[in-house]
Structure formats: structure tokens, C-alpha cells
N, C-alpha and C positions, 0 to 999 in steps of 0.2 A: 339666861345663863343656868338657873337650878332645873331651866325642863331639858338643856342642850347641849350644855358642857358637863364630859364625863368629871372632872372634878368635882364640881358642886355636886352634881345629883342626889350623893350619900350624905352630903354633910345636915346632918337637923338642925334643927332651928334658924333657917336662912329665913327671913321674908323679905321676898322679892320687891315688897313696898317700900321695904327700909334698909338701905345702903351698909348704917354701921353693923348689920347683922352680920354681914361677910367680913372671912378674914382679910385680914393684909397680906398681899401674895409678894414674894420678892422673885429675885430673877434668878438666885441659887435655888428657889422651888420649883420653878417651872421648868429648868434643865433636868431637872430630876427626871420628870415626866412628860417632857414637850406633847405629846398628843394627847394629854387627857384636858389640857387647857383647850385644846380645836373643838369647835362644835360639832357634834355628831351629825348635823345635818346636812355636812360635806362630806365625800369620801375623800382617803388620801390622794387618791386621782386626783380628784379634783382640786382637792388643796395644793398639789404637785404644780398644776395646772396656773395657778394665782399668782400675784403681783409679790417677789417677798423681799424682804427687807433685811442686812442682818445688822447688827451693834459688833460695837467696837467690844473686842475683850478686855477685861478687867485683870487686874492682879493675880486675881483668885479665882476667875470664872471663865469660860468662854464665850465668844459670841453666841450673840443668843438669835433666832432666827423668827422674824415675825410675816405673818402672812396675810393679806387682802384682797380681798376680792377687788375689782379694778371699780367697781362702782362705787364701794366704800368708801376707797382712797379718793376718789375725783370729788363726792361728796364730802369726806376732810379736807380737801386743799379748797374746795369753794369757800369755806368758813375762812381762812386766810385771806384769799385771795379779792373776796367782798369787801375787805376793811382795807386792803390794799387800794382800793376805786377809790375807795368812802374818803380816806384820808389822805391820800397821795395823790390819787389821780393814775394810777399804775392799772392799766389794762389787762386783762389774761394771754391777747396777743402782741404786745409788746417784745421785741428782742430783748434778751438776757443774757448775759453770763453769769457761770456758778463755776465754783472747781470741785474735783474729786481728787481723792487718792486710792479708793479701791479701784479692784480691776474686775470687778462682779458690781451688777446693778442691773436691777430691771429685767433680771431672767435673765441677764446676757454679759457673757465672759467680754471682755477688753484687755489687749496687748497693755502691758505696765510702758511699752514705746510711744504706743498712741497718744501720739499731745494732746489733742483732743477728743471730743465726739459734737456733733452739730443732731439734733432732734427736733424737726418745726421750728421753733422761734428760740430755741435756748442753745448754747454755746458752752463743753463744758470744760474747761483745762484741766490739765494732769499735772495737780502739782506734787505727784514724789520728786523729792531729789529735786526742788528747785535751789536753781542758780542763776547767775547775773546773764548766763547766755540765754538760760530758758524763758526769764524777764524779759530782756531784749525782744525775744521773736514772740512773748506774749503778749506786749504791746500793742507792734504789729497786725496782729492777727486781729486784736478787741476794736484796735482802730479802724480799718478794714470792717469790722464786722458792723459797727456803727448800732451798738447796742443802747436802748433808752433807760435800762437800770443793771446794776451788778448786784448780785449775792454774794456778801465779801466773807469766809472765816477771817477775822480781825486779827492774826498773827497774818495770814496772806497779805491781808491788802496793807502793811505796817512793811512789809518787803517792799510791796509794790511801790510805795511811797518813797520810799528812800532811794531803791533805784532810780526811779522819774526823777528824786530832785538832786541825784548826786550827776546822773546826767541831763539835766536840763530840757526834760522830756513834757513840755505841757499834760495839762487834765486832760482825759476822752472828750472831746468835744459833744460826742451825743449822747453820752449820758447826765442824766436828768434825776435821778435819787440810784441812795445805796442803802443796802440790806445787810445787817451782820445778823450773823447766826453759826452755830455748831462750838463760840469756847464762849467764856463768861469774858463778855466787853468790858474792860479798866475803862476809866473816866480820860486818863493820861492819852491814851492808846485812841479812842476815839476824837480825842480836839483833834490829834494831831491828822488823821485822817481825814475828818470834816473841813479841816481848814484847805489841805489841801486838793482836794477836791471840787469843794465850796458849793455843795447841793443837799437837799434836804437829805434826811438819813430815817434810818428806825434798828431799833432791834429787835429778835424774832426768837422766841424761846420756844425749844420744840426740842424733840427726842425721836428717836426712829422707833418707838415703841407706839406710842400713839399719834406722833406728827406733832402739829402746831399746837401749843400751850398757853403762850402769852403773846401779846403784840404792842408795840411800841406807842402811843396815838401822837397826834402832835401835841400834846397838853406834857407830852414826855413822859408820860406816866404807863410802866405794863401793865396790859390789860388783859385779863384771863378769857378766853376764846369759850366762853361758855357754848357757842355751838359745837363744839368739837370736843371739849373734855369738863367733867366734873373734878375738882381738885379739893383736896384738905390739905392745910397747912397743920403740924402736933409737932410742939418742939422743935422748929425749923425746919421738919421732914416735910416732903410734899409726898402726898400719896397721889395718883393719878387714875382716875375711868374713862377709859374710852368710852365718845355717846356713839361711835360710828362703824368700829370695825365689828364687824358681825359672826367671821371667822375665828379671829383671834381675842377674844373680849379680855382687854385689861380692866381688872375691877379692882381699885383699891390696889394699886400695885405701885411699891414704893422704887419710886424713881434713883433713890441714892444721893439728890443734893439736899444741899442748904439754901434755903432762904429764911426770907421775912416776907410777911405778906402787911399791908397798909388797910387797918380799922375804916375804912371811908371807902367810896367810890369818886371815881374821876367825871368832872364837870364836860364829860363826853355826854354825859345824859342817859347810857343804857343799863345803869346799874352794875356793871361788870364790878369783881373783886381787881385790886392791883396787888401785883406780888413789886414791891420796892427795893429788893437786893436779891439777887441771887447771886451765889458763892463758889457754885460748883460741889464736886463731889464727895462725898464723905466713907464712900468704901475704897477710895485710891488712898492707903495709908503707907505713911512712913517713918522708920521708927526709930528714934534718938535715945537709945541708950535703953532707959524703961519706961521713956514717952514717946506716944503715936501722934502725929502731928497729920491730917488728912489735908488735900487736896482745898475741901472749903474752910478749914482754917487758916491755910495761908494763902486765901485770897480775901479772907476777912480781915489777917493781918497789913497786907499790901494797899488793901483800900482804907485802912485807917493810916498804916502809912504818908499814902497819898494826901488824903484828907490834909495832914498835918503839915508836910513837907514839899506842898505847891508840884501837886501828881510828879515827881520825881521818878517814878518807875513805870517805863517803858513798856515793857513786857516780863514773862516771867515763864520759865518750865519746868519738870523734871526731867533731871538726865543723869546718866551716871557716866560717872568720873574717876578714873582709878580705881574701877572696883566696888567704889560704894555711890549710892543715888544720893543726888542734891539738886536742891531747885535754883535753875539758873534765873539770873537778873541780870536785867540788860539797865543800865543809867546810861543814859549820852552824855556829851563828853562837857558840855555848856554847865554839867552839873559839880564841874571837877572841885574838891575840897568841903564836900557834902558830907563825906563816908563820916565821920566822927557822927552828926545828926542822925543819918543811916540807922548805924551801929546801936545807937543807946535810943533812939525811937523802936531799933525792933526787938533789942531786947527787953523793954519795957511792955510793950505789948503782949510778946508770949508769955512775960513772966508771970503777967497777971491770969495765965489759964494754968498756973503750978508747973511750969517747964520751963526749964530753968537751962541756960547756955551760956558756953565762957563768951568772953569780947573775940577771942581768935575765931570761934567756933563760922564766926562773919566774916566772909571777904567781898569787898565790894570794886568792882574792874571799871572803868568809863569804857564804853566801845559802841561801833555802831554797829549794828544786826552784823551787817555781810564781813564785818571782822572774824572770821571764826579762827584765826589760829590760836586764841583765848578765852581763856572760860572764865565767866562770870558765876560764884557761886554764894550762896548764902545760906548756910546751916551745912555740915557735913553730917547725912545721912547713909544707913543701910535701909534695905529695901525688902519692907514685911511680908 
């Protein structure tokens, strides 16, 4: 990086031996200047030419656009896809499904109509704007496809589930494990998934910045993918380095969650570090009055929550309502005459980080997902 990438080149005192010499790069710096982060030993041609990727925008930022060489990438997906054998029994040609909701990927525009896309052995649905019809004929199609594992986002397949069991829709017969990845997995959210289902699972931490991060073992514990990234944990922050992309070198580049990473290694035997919670993000803020309430604090609050009150919470998002953003909560309905516990477990929890909310400030709805003519909210926010 200090003999390739026009950023480093000027900066002194880097030694290339030693990691903490470099700065922390974040992703409001690199939009700054996207091309002095590429290595000069590709022309723009040719970085035009490569595999790219872009991220979701932020409040305050916009996507950010990352690039690969096609061998790098197959070289980062092998580190996954190795401990996928190792553990699972999950092949590289295995049928799959995955969903999407952009309409760009992989160099190549897609119709926002297109249900699908089919590439070799993987299958990928389009779920914008899903509904109980587009459920219906996605069934269908997965059934039909006779896929041996799914890549589920865990709000997706929490639909998926409810439709199946509100219409009496048996499990995929030929599917054999599933994968969550892209939100931060609730404890509540995956029983209810695993049960019904009823096949082994994992979860997959990973970022379209450097790819796969963590991985799930069956000991249940994340295990950090030390072939694919170097990571530091500093007051919950995770910084991240890619060991692979050779294009785009993320070095020391702070990812934006929270976690906790686990003092020990997993009785898998390879030394790996385990990161033991992850929260989500910390630059999604929202902002009550003269307190900022982020993204991974009220997923820190929800799992403690949970913890206390027998995972009572379904799922959870932000959305705005009337003008001002609040994060919705979904409780089912089995849970009815909870809300007083609700209420005074979650005020209690924020109060203790000095934020401070009336009893009103909480309104708690019983409903099932596909109820939408009702909004389920808790905290009424504006949006920073």
C-alpha cells in the first residue's frame, strides 16, 4: 500500500511491518477522494473493467463504490466457502438461493420487474416491494428450484415464515441448512426461523467492503475469517483490513458497528478470535430531543430486552411516521398484556446511558408482520 496507493505514498512514518502505524480510514474519507485509495498499478480502464460492488448509503453519506479484481474476489469467497465444507457439509456447487433488492450488481443493470435472476447454481429473488402474492409465486419457484441451502436476510425469511404458516405451506423439502447474513440476527427472530424450518443454520458477518468477516461454527460461536480480513476490536469499534483485495486495499477502515469481541478462542482448534455480539451501526443516528440514540444502541437495548422478557421482540426498524423517524417493533400477539414489562424494561435500560424518555414517549401494538395498516412504534424520533 505505501509503494501503490496514491494516499499512503506521502504520508511518513508508515512501516509497512507494522499495521498500527497507519491511519484509520473511514468511508466519509475515502469519498473524498475515491481514486487515490486504488492502486496505481491498475489504470482507470482497467479498474472500470473489474468486478464492483457498491454499499448501501447512509444518512450522511453516499454509497460508496468498492472494486475487485475477479480473482481477488473468488480468492475472498474461497475463505468462506472452505469453512462452509468444513462445517456444514455445503459444497461450492450446491443450488442456492439469495435475494436482492438492487437493480445493479456484478457490472450489470436489472429490471426492478425482474423476479428473479438464475447464475450457475444460485437463484436470486427480488425482494423490493414484497407481498403475500410475491410470497405465493416465491415459493413456487424455490420449490421448483429444489435448492440444498438458502441465504436468508432474517427480516426476509421472518415473512417467509409467516406466510408458509398462515397458509399451511410446508418447509422446502430440499433444503438442508440456511444462512443469515446482511441485518444483525435477534435471538427471538432466529428460534422462530430454525424451528420452523428445522435444519441446521449459521450466521455470516460480512460487509460489501471487504466480504466475509465472521462466520458462525457449530460450537455457535463467530469466528473471525482470519484468511480474508485482519480486524481490531477499540471501544466496540471494529476496524477492518482486507488480506485480499489488491485494488481497493481497505486498511484499518472503520466499519461503523458495534460489537464485543470474546478474551478466548473457540474449541474449533484454529485459534480464530470470536467477536460474541454484534449490534449494528453506530453512524445511523437518531435524535431525541438533545440525545442521539444510534442504530447499535437500540439493538443493544432490544437484546437485553429480550434477554429479560423471554425474546419478546420479533423484529424491529426505522421508519418514519408523521413526519418524524421511529423505530418500529413488531410483538406478536401471544404476547398481549406484556406492554406495562415492555415499557418500564425499556425505560430502564436507556435511562441507564443518561436518556431519559416519558412512559408515552412508548407505544407498544401486538400485530403480525403482514398487518400493515398499523404501526408499531417505540420512541418518537426526528431524524439527524
Amino acid at each position: 500500500a505505501k509503494t501503490y496507493v496514491p494516499y499512503y505514498i506521502p504520508l511518513e512514518n508508515i512501516d509497512e511491518t507494522n499495521l498500527n502505524t497507519f491511519p484509520i480510514i473511514t468511508r466519509e474519507k475515502i469519498l473524498e477522494k475515491k481514486t487515490v485509495f486504488i492502486s496505481n498499478k491498475y489504470t482507470m480502464y482497467d479498474v472500470k473493467q473489474m468486478l464492483c460492488f457498491r454499499t448501501s448509503g447512509t444518512s450522511t453519506s453516499q454509497p460508496l463504490e468498492i472494486y475487485w479484481k475477479q480473482e481477488d474476489y473468488l480468492r475472498s469467497s474461497y475463505c468462506i466457502w472452505k469453512l462452509r465444507k468444513k462445517w456444514y457439509n455445503i459444497n461450492i456447487n450446491d443450488k442456492y438461493v439469495c435475494f436482492h433488492t438492487d437493480t445493479y450488481s456484478w457490472n450489470k443493470a436489472y429490471s426492478e420487474e425482474q423476479p428473479y435472476i438464475i447464475t450457475q447454481n444460485n437463484l436470486s429473488l427480488n425482494v423490493r416491494n414484497l407481498n403475500e402474492d410475491k410470497l405465493k409465486k416465491f415459493c413456487l419457484i424455490i420449490e421448483k428450484y429444489k435448492p440444498r441451502w438458502i441465504q436468508f436476510i432474517p427480516s426476509i425469511a421472518l415473512k417467509f415464515v409467516e406466510y408458509m404458516t398462515k397458509n399451511h405451506i410446508k418447509p422446502f423439502k430440499s433444503v438442508e441448512y440456511i444462512e443469515y447474513n446482511g441485518e444483525t440476527l435477534m435471538n427471538s427472530t432466529r428460534k422462530n426461523i430454525d424451528e420452523f424450518f428445522g435444519v441446521k443454520s449459521a450466521n455470516l458477518y460480512g460487509s460489501m467492503e471487504v466480504n466475509a468477516i465472521a462466520y458462525e461454527c457449530p460450537h455457535h460461536n463467530m469466528i473471525v475469517i482470519k484468511d480474508n480480513v485482519f480486524i481490531e476490536a477499540n471501544f466496540g469499534k471494529i476496524f477492518v483490513t482486507s488480506l485480499q483485495n489488491t485494488v481497493f486495499p481497505f486498511i484499518r477502515y472503520d466499519l461503523g458497528d458495534q460489537i464485543e469481541m470474546l478474551p478466548a478462542t473457540c474449541r474449533c482448534g484454529d485459534g480464530n478470535e470470536i467477536i460474541s455480539k454484534i449490534y449494528g451501526r453506530t453512524t445511523s443516528t437518531i435524535q431525541i430531543e438533545k440525545f442521539s440514540l444510534t442504530e447499535a444502541f437500540a439493538a443493544y437495548c432490544i437484546d437485553i430486552i429480550n434477554g429479560r422478557l423471554c425474546n419478546i421482540i420479533q423484529q424491529y426498524q426505522f421508519i418514519k411516521l408523521n413526519g418524524c423517524w421511529c423505530l418500529q417493533l413488531y410483538v406478536l400477539p401471544k404476547f398481549l398484556g406484556w406492554e406495562e414489562a415492555i415499557i418500564q424494561t425499556t425505560l430502564e435500560i436507556i435511562k441507564k446511558k443518561k436518556i431519559y424518555l416519558n412512559k408515552q414517549n412508548i407505544i407498544i401494538v401486538y400485530k403480525p408482520i403482514f398487518n400493515s395498516n398499523k404501526k408499531a412504534t417505540i420512541f418518537n424520533f426526528e431524524y439527524k
